[in-house]
N, C-alpha and C positions, 0 to 999 in steps of 0.2 A: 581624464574624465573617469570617476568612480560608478560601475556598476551598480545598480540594486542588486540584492543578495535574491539568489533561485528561494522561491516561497514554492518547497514541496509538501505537499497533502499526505498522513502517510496514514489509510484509512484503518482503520484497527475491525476486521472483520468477524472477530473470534467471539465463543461466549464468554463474555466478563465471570460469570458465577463458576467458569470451569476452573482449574487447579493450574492449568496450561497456559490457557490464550492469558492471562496479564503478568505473567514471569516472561514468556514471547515476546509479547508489545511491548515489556518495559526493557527488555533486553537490547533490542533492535534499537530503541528509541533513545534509547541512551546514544548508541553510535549516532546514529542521524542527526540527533541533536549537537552531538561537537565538531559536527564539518563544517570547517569553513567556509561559509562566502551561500551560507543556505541557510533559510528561514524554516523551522518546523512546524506545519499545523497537525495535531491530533486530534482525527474525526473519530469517533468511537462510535460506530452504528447502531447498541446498545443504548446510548443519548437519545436517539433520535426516536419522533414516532412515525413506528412504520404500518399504520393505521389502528392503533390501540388504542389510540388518544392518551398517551404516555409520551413525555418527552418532547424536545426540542423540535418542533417545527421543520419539515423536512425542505421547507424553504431556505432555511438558513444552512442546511448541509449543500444545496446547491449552490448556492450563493458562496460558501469556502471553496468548492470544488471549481466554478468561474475565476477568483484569486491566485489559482495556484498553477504553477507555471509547468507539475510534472506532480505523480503521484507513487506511492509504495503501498500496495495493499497486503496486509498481512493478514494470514487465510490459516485456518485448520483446514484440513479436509474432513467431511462428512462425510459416511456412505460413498464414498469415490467421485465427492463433489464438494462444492464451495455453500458455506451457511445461505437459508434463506431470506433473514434478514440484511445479509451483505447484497442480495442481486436485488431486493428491495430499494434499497439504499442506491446500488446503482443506479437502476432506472428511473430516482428521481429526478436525475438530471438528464439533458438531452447534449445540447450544442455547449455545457460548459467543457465538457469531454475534448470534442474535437480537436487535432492538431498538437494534443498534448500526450509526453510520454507516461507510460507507467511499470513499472516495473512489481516483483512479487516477493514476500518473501513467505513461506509454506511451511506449516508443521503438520505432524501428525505420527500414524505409526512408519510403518516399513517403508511405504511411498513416500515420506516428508512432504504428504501434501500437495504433489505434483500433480495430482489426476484433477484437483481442484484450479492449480494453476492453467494447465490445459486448456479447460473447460471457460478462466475468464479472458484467456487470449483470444476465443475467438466473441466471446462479449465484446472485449474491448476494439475487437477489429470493426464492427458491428457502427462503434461509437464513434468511426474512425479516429482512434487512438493508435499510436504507434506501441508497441510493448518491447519492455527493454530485455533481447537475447539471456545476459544472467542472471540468474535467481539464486534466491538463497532458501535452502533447502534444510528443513532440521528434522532428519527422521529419529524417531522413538524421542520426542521432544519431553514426553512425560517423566519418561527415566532417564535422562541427559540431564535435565535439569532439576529433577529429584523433587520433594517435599520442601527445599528452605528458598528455589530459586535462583541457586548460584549457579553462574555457569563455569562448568571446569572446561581443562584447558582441550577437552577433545572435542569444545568447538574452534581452535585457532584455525579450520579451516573455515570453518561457516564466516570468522572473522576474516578473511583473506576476502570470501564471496562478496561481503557487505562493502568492502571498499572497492572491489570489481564492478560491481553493481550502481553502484549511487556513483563512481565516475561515470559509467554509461550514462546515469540519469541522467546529469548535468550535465553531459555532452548536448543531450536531445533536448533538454528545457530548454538548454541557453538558445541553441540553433532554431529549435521553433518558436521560441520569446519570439527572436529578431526575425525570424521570416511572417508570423501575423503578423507582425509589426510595419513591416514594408506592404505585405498584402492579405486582407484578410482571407481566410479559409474561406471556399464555397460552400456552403451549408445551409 
């Protein structure tokens, strides 16, 4: 019997217009994209309108976020917190959340982001979402990855993290696929 392929969400939180958040998301997205036995959707919260009356309908970012079996949010840190179009974008959805994992991956300066991570664990606890233990962490993400967007080799460990990470994922999708599957989440 062949599996369907893990359909992970992997939310792009960052500002697109910045010099950072799309060398980041195109970094990461790369990895994610050539795992085997996993379906990639790219939410760019930026797409969406988050009451500007700009953009994709935040109906239909709930509606991918319902589809997806486990999610990757990848986050700058702001001020020692997470964009406010990313918690916007959150709270469009409710019970798509539930029972499903998500995992982080963070840039920024000296913290890599983490105080932003922090801060969506206990969001996502909230969603009752599970969040996955490792994260991928890129401090001084601006100067690591320079002007042209190349990533040199002093992230082979961040590259260690990303495969640490997205096994946890799909540990937790696959296991809570099948467990709503047998019974659905109270909610």
């Amino acid at each position: 019997m062949q599996r369907e392929n893990l359909r992970i969400a992997v939310i792009l939180g960052g500002n697109v217009s910045g010099r950072t958040g799309p060398v980041v998301s195109g970094w990461f997205l790369d990895r994610a994209a050539s795992r085997a036995g996993v379906d990639v959707d790219a939410l760019d919260v930026a797409e969406f309108d988050l009451g500007d009356g700009h953009g994709t309908p935040l109906g239909s970012f709930s509606s991918r976020i319902e589809a997806a079996d486990g999610f990757v949010v990848v986050t700058p840190e702001y001020n020692h917190g997470y964009p406010g179009p990313l918690k916007s974008a959150i709270d469009s959805a409710r019970k798509e959340w539930f029972a499903k994992p998500v995992a982080f991956v963070s840039y920024g300066g000296m913290s890599g982001g983490l105080r932003a991570v922090e801060q969506l664990r206990a969001v996502f606890a909230e969603l009752h979402a599970t969040t996955v233990r490792t994260s991928v962490s890129l401090h001084n993400a601006q100067r690591v990855f320079g002007t042209q967007g190349t990533a040199p080799e002093v992230l082979r460990d961040a590259e260690d993290a990303v495969g640490e990470m997205l096994d946890q994922l799909a540990w937790w999708a696959l296991s809570l696929r099948e467990a709503r599957a047998r019974r659905p989440y109270p909610g």
